[in-house]
N, C-alpha and C positions, 0 to 999 in steps of 0.2 A: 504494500500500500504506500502510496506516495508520501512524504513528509507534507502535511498542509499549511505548517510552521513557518516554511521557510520563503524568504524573495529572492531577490537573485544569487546564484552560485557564481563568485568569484576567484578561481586556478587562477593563480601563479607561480610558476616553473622555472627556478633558478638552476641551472645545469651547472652539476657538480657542487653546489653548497654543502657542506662537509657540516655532519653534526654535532663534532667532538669541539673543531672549530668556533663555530655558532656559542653551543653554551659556553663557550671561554669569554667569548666577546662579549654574551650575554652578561656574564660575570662581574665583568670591568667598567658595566653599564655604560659601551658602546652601542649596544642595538638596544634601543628605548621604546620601539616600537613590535621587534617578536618578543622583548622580552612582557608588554604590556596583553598578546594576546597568549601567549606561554603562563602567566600568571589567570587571566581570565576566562582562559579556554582552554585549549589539549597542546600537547607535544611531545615529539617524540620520532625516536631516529626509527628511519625510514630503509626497509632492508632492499640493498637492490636487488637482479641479479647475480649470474652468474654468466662469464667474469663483468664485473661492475664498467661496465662499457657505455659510453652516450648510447650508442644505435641501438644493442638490445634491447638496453632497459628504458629506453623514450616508447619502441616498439611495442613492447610487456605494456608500460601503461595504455600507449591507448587502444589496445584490443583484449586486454586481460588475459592473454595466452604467453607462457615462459616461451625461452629462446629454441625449448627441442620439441615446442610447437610449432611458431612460428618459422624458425629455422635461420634467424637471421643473426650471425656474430660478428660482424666486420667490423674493426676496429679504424678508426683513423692512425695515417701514418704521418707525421708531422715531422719528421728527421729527412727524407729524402721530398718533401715541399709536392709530394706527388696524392694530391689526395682526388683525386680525380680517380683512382682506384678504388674507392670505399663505393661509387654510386650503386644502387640496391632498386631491388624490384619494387615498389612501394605498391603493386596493384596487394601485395600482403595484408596489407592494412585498409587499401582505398574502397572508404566507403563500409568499415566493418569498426570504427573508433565510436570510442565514448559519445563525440559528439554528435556521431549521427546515429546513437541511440534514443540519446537524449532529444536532441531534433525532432528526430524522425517518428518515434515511437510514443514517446512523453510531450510531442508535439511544442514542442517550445524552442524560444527563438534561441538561437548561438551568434557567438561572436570568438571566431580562434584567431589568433592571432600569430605567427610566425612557430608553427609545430615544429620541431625539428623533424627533419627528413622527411615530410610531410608535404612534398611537392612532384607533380602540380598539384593546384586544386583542383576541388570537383563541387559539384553544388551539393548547399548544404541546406537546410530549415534556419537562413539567415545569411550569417557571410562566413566569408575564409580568406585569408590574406597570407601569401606563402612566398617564398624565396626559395633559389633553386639551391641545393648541397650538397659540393663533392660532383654536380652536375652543371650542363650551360644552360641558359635559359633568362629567361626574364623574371621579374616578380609579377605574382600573379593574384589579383583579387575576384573570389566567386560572382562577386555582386557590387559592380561600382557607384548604386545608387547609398549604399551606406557611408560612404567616403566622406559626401556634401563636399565635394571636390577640395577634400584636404588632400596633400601628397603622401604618396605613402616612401617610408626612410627608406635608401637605398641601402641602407644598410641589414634591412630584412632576408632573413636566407642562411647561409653558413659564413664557414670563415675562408678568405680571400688570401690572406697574405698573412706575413709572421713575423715577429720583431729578428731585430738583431743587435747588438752591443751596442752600437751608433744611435738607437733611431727608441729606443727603452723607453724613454720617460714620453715625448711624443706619442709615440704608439699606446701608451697606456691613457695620456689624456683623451686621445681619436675613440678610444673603445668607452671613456664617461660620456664622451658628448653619443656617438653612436647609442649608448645604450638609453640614458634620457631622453635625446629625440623617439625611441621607439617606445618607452613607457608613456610621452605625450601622448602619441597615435593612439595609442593602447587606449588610455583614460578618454582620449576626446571618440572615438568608438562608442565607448559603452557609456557615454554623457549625453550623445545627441542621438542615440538610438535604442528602440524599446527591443531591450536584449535580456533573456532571462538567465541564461548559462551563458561565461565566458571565460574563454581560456588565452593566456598567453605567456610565450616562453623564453628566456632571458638565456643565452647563452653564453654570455662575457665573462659569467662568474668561472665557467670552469674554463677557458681560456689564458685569464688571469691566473689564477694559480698555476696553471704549466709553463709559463715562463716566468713567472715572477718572487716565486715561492722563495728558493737559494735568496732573493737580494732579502726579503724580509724575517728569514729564520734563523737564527743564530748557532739553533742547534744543531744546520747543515752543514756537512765539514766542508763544503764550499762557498759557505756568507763570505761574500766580500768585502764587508766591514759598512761600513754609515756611506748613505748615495743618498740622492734625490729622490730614488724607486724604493729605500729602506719597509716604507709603512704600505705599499702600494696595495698586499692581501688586504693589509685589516683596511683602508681604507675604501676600499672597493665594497666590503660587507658592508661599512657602512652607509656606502649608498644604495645597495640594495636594501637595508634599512628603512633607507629615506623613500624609497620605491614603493616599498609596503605603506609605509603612511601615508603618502601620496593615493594609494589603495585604498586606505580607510576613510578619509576622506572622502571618499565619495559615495560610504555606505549608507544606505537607508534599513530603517529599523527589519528584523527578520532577516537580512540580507548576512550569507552566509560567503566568510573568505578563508581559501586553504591557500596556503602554501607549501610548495616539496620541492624536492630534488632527483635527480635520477641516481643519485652515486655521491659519495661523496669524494675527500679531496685529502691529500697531505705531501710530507716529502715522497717525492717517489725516489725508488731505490737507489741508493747508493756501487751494489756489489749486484754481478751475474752469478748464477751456479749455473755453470753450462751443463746443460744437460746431453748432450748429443754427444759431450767429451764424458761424462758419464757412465752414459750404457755405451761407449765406444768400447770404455777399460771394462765394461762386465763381457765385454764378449758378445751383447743383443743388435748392436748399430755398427755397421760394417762402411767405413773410407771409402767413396769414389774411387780411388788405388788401391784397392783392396788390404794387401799386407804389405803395401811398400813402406819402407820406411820413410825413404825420401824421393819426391814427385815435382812437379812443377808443379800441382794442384795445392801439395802440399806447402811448397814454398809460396804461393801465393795465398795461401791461409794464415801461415805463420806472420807474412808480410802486414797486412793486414790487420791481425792484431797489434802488432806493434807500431803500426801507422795510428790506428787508433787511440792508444797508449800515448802515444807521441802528442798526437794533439789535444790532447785532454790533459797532459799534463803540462802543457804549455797555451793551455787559455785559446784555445783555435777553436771552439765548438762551433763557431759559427760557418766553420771552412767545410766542416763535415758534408752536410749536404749539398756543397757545391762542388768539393771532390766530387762524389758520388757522380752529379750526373756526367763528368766526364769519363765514369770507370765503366768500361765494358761488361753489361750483366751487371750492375750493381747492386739489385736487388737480391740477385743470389746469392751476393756476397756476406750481405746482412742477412738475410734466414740461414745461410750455411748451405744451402740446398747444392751449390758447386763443389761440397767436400763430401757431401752425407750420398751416401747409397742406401735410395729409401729401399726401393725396388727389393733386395734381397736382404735388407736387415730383418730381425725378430721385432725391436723396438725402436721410436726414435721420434724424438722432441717436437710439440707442434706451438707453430707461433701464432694463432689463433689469439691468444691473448697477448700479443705484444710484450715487451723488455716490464714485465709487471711480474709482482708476487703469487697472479692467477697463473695458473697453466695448466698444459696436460701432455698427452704422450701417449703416441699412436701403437696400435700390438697390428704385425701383419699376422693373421691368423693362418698362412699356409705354414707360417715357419715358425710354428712352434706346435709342440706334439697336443698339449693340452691347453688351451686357451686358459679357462678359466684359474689351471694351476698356475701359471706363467703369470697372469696377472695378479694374482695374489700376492706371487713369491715376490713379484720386481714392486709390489705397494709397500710390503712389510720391509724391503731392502731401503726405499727412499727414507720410511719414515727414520727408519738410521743412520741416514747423513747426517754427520758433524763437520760444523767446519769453528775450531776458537773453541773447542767444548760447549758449543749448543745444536743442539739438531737444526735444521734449517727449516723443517716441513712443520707445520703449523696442524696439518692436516691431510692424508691423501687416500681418496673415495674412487670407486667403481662410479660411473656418468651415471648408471641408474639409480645411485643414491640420492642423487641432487632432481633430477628429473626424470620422466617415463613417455613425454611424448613423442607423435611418431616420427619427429626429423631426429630422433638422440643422437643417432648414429652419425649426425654432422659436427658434433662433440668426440674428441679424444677417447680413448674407451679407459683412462685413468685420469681423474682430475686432480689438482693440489692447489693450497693456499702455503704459500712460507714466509715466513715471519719478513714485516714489510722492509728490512735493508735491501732483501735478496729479492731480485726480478729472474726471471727466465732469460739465458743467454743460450746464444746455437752455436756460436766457434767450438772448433776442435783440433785438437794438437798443443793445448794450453793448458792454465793449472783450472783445476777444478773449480773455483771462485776466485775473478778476477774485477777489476773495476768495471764499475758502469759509466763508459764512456761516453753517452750521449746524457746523464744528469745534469752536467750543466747547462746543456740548450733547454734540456726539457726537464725544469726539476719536481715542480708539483707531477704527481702522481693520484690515481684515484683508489679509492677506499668503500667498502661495502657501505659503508653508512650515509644514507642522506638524510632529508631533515621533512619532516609534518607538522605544519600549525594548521590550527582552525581557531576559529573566534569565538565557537558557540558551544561553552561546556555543555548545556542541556543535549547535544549528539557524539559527545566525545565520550565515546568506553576506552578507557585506559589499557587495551589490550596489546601491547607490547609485539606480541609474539605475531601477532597477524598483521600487524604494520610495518606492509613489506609493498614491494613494488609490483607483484602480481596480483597484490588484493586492492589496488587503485581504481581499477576499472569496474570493480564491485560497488567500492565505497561509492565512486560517483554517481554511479546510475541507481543508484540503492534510494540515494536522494527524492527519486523521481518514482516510485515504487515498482524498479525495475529488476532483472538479474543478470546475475555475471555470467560470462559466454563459459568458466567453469566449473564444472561439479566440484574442483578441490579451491576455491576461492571463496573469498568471503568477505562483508565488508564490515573493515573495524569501527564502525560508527554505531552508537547506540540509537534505535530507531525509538521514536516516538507513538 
């Protein structure tokens, strides 16, 4: 049954706002504003998926189906400036989202504003306003009679270009004014138009932390001491802050406002554990060269690391991706995929989740006698890596423990989380853990935890465990007395 309680439903979607973050600032009474609905309403960190990725988990919320339903894991690749690799089939979602449930079903008007991956548009019960990402194209709005011929930001869409040591403090101001211009649009939308559900999604938060993290952390062992970009993280939360009250300001009585995130945010790794040089020494992952010792393949692996090395220990991070595109195959050089011989190995490292503390690790099932023992034995060996006297694995699962739908098998057939210094690395022919050479360009990293506010304790059940990112799509239609597209979903909202 519908809530009759309520007036307009107001989403907004900071990508990548980290929840461990947040309550700290909240703490220091910088955010005056989540911290005023965190006291009079609900809160609470928000589980992503699996691995805490923009794409899957923007995906998860708005059709309420995990990644090994929907099937979609593509990470953005931000080190070789190629992300025109990440575009995705969007007909997955088009036209099967939250909002054209709500639309459509619950008959009420919408207003989305800049979904991520969420282009083109398509018509909706109201408007949609989309930018292309990772793809070419124009911005595109469903219905230009809702505009009242204001401009919509060019800056709606994804991301275009990427700082570099030069250009830091500029680029970080270009993405406040960018992102304020697009919270104006946002507000004057849903001010001159009779809009009942609106959604719209802020993407600069997790931007800002992948390049700006190292100059504001000190507990990065790569802070470069006191700069102009020192405060840039916390300052940026505080204007999403200001964002949110700029939000509330404009609520009338019943009128219900969440706030989330898809993932959250911190240092990203410092150190790789190469895995590929791992199951190399167990015997499971078999060299391109098979048992040479020395190759031209191999010499140019070895190379390579220590070019790597080279520049990271001498402050060049920004050289990396412009080597690259001049190095023949560079892509293979970074997944490793020019030393590994997937083809007749047992086992061997998938980069699915990018240089992060996610990962997993493919079994070829001709070449090994017993699948399910082989996986076992090489789960029970990782959880035993030490490196310094700590294990490294956090945790390492069968794919079917985490999910059962029917793309699983687009997922690794072993998953891991390890402890967040260590990310996944693919070289081989090196020591077991070695630095992560691209932290400096890219030093924020993302974190399972994102963040949940609402403003109306009378809907807020303090249920922890189900406020997670596959139960978003629940909550929201739940509003409207709707249900979620899963039998195992649920919405953590106390219904009235």
């Amino acid at each position: 049954m519908a809530n009759k309680d309520i007036g307009r439903v107001i989403l907004i979607g900071f990508d990548g706002m980290d929840y461990e973050l947040t309550q700290e600032l909240m703490d220091k009474g910088l955010l005056p504003n989540l911290k005023n609905i965190a006291d009079k309403g609900g809160y609470s960190p928000l589980l992503s998926v699996f691995p805490p990725d923009s794409i899957p988990s923007w995906i998860t919320t708005f059709t309420g189906i995990d990644p090994s339903n929907h099937g979609i894991l593509e990470h953005i690749n931000y080190l070789l400036d190629d992300v025109a690799e990440c575009a995705i089939d969007t007909s997955v979602f088009h036209e099967k989202t939250f909002w054209d449930r709500i639309g459509n079903e619950a008959n009420k008007k919408v207003c989305i504003v800049n979904p991520f991956m969420a282009y083109p548009v398509w018509p909706v019960n109201g408007v949609m306003v989309s930018g292309p990402v990772f793809v070419e194209g124009e911005i595109e709005c469903s219905d230009d009679s809702y505009l009242h011929d204001k401009k919509i930001p060019e800056s709606i869409g994804g991301i275009t270009n990427f700082p570099n040591k030069s250009n830091m403090k500029p680029y970080y101001d270009e993405m406040v004014r960018d992102t304020q211009e697009q919270v104006d649009f946002g507000i004057d939308l849903l001010r001159n138009n009779d809009i009942d559900f609106f959604f719209q999604t802020i993407v600069t938060t997790d931007r800002v932390q992948h390049h700006y993290w190292r100059y504001c952390d000190k507990n990065d062992p790569t802070y470069p001491g006191p700069s102009e970009i020192d405060t840039t993280v916390p300052d940026f939360f505080k204007l999403t802050d200001d964002i949110v009250g700029q939000y509330m300001a404009e609520l009338r009585d019943n009128d219900v406002l969440i706030i989330m995130s898809d993932h959250g945010h911190g240092m990203r790794c410092t150190q790789v554990f190469n895995t590929n040089e791992y199951l190399r020494r167990k015997g499971y992952l078999k060299s391109a060269d098979g048992d040479k010792k020395l190759s031209k393949k191999i010499i140019i692996e070895k190379l390579k690391n220590k070019v790597l090395k080279f520049m990271n220990d001498n402050n060049l991070e920004d050289y990396i991706s412009v080597v690259a595109k001049f190095v023949p195959n560079a892509k293979a050089l970074k997944k490793g995929s020019h030393i590994t011989n997937y083809k007749d190995s047992m086992a061997y490292g998938s980069d699915f989740a990018g240089t992060n503390p996610f990962g997993g690790i493919c079994i070829n099932r001709e070449h090994v006698e017993d699948y399910e023992s082989f996986r076992e034995q090489l789960m029970e060996e990782l959880r035993q890596v030490e490196h310094n006297g700590e294990k490294i694995f956090t945790w390492v699962r069968k794919r079917e423990e985490l999910y059962q739908g029917k793309l699983i098998e687009r997922y690794p057939d072993i998953l891991y989380e390890m402890l967040p210094q260590y990310g996944s690395g693919f070289s081989m022919h090196t020591d077991l853990v070695t630095v992560n050479p691209t932290h400096k360009k890219i030093s924020g990293g993302h974190k399972k935890n994102g963040i949940f506010f609402i403003n109306r304790t009378d809907l807020w059940e303090i249920d922890k465990k189900e406020c997670k990112i596959t139960n978003m799509f629940e909550t929201l239609v739940s509003l409207y007395g709707l249900s979620g597209n899963q039998a195992t979903t649920r919405s953590f909202l106390r219904e009235k």
